[in-house]
C-alpha positions as protocol buffer text, in pm:
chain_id: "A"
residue {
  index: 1
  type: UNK
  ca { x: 691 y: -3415 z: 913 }
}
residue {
  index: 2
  type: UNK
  ca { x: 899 y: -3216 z: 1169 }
}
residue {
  index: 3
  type: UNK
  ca { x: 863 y: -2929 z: 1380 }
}
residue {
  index: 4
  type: UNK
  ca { x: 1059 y: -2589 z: 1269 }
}
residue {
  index: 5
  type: UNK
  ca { x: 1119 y: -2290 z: 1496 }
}
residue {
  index: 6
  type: UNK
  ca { x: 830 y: -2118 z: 1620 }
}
residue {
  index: 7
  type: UNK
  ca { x: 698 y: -1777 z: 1509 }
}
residue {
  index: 8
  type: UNK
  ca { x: 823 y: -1459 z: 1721 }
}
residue {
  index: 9
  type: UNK
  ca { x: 447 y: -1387 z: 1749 }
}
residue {
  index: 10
  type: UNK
  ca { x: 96 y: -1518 z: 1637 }
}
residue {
  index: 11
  type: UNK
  ca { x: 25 y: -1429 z: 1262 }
}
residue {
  index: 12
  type: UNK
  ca { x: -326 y: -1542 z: 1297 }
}
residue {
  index: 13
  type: UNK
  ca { x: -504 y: -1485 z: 954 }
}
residue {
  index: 14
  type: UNK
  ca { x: -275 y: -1326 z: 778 }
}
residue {
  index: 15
  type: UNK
  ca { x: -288 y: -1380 z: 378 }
}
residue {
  index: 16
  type: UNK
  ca { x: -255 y: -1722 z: 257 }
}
residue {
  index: 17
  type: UNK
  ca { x: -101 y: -1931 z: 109 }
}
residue {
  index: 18
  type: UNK
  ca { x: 241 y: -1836 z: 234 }
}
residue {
  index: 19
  type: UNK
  ca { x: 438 y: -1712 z: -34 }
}
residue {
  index: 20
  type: UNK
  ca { x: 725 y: -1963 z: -150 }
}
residue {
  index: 21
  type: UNK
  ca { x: 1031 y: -1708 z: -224 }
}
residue {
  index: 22
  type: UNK
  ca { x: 1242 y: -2036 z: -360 }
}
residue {
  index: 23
  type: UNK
  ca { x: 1412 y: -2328 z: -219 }
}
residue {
  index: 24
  type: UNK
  ca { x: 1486 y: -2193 z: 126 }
}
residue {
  index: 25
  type: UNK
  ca { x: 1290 y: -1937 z: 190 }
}
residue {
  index: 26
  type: UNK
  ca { x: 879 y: -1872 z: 343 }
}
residue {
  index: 27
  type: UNK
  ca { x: 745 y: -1480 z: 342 }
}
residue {
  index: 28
  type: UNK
  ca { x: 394 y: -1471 z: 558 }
}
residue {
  index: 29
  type: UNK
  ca { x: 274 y: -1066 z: 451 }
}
residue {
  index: 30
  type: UNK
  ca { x: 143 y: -960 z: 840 }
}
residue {
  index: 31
  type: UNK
  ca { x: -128 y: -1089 z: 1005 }
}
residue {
  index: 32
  type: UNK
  ca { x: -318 y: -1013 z: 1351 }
}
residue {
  index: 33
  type: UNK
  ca { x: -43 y: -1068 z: 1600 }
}
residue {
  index: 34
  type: UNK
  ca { x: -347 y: -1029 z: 1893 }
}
residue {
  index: 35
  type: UNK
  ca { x: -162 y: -682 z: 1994 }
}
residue {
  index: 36
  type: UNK
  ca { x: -501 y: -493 z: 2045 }
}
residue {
  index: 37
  type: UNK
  ca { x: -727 y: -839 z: 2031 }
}
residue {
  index: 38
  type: UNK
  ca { x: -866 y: -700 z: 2416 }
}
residue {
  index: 39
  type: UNK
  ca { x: -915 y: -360 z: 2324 }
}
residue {
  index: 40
  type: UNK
  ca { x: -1079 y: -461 z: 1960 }
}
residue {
  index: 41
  type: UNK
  ca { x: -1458 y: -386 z: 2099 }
}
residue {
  index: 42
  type: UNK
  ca { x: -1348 y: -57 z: 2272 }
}
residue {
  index: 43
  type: UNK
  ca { x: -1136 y: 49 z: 1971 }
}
residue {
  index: 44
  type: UNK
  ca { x: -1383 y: -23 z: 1678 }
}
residue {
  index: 45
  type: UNK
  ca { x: -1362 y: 204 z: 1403 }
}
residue {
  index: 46
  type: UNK
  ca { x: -1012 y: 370 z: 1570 }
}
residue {
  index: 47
  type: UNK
  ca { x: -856 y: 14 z: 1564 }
}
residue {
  index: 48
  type: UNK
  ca { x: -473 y: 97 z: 1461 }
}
residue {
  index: 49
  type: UNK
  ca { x: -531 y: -202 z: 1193 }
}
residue {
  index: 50
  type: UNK
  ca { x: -301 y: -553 z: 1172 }
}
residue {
  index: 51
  type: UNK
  ca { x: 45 y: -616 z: 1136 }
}
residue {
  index: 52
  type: UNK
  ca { x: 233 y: -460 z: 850 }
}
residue {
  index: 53
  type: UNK
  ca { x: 520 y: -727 z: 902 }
}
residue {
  index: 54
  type: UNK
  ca { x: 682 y: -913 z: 653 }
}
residue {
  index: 55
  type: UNK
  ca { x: 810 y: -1251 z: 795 }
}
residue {
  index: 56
  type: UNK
  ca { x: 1070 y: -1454 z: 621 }
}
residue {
  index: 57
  type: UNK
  ca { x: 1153 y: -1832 z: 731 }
}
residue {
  index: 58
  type: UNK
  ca { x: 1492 y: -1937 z: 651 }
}
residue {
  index: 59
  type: UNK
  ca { x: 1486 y: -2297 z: 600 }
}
residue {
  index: 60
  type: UNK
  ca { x: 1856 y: -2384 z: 597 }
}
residue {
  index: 61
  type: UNK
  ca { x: 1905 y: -2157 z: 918 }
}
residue {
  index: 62
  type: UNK
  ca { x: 1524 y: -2290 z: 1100 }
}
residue {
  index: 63
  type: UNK
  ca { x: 1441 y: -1929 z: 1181 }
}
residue {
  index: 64
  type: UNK
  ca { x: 1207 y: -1652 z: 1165 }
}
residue {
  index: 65
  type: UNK
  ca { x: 1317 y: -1291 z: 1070 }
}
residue {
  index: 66
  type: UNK
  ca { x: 1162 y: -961 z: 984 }
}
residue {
  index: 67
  type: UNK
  ca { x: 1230 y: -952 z: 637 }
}
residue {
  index: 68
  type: UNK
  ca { x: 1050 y: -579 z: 521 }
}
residue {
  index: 69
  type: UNK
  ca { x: 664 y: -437 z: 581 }
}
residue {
  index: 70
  type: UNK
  ca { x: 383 y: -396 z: 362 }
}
residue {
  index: 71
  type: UNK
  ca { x: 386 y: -40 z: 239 }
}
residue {
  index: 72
  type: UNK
  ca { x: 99 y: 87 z: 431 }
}
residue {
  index: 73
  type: UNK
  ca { x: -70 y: 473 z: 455 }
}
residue {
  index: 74
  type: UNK
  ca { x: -291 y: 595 z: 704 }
}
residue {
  index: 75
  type: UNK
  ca { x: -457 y: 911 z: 615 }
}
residue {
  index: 76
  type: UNK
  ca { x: -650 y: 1148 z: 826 }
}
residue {
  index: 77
  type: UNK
  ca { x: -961 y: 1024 z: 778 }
}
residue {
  index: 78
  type: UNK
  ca { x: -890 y: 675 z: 815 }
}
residue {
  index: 79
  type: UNK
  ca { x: -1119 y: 645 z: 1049 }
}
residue {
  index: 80
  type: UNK
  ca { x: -1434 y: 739 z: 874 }
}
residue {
  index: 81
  type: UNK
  ca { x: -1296 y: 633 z: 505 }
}
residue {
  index: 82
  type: UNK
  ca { x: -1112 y: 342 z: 617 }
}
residue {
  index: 83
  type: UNK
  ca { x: -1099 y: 273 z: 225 }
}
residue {
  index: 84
  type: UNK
  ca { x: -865 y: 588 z: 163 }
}
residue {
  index: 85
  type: UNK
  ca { x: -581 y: 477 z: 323 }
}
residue {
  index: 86
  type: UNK
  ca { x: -333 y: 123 z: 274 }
}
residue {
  index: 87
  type: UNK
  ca { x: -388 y: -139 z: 523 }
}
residue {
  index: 88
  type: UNK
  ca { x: -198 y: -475 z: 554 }
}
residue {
  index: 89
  type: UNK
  ca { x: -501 y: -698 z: 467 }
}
residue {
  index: 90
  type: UNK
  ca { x: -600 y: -1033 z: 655 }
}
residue {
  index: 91
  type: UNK
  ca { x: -819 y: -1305 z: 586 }
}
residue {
  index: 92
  type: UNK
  ca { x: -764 y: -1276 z: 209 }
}
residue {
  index: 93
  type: UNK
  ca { x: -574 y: -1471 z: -13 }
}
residue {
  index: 94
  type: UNK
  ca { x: -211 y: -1420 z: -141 }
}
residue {
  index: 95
  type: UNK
  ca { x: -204 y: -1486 z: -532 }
}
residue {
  index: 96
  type: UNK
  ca { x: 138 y: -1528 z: -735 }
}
residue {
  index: 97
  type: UNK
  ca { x: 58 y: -1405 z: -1031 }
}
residue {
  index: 98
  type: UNK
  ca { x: 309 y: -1365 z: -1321 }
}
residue {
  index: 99
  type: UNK
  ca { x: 628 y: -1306 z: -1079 }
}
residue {
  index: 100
  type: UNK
  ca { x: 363 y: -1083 z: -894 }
}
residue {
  index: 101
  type: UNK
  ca { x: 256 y: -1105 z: -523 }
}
residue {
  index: 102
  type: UNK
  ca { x: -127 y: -1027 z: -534 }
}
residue {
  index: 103
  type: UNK
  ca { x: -301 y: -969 z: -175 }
}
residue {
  index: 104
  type: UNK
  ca { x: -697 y: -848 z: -317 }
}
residue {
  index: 105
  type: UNK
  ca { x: -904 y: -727 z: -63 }
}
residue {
  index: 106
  type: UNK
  ca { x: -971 y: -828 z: 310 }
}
residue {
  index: 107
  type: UNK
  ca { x: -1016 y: -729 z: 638 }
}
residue {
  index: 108
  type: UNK
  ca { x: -803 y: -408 z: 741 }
}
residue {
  index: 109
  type: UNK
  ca { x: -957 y: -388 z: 1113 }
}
residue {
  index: 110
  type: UNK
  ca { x: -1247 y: -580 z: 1269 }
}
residue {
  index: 111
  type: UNK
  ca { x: -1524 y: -579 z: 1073 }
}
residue {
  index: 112
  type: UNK
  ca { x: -1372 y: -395 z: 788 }
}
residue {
  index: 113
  type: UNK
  ca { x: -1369 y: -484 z: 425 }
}
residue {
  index: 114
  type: UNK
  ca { x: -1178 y: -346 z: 169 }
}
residue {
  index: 115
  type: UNK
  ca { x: -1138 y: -382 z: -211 }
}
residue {
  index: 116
  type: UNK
  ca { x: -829 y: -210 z: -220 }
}
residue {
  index: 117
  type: UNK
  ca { x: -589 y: -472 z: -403 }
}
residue {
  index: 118
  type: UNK
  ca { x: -226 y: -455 z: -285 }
}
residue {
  index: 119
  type: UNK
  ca { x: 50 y: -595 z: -517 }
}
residue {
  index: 120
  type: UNK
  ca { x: 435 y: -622 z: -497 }
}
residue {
  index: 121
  type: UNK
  ca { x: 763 y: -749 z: -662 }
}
residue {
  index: 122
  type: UNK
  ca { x: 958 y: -955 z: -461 }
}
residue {
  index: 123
  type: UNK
  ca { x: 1309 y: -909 z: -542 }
}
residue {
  index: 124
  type: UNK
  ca { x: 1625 y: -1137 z: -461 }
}
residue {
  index: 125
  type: UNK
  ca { x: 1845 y: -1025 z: -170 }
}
């Protein structure tokens, strides 16, 4: 085992596995990066939501880069319909799934559940 370069920030439960985008290459899809982690309590149902970040690893290079975001919508009423909108998930799982990244449900903002299923294609650079 050996120690690769360190994250820019904290992607603390962000959908897992990590995807495996071939031989050199690790995407983590966002992730709670602790940005508003003090003001979670205060914020509560006006909580801006978790990163929409996609990271990519470069294993040949050892480091971290912003690679895209997860296509994301926040509508008007996001606040009371939390469900109408896109949110980058956490604490769910990410599937591969027939050449298909799968991300179903999870937590969009503390305490905040959502069966909206989010899929994507990856595609080669």
């Amino acid at each position: 085992m050996k120690k690769i370069a360190n994250l820019p920030l904290p992607v603390v439960a962000a959908p897992s596995p990590a995807f495996d985008a071939g031989s050199s290459e690790l995407l983590i899809f966002g992730g709670d990066t602790g940005k508003d982690a003090e003001r979670a309590a205060t914020l509560k149902e006006k909580h801006p939501g978790f990163s929409n970040m996609i990271m990519k690893y470069d294993i040949k290079k050892d480091r971290w880069l912003v690679a895209d975001e997860i296509y994301t919508i926040r509508k008007s009423n996001f606040i009371e319909n939390p469900n109408s909108s896109i949110w980058a998930p956490v604490t769910t799982s990410l599937v591969n799934w027939n050449d298909i990244i799968v991300l179903p449900g999870g937590e969009v903002r503390p305490g905040t559940r959502t069966p909206n299923v989010l899929i994507a294609k990856p595609v080669s650079d």
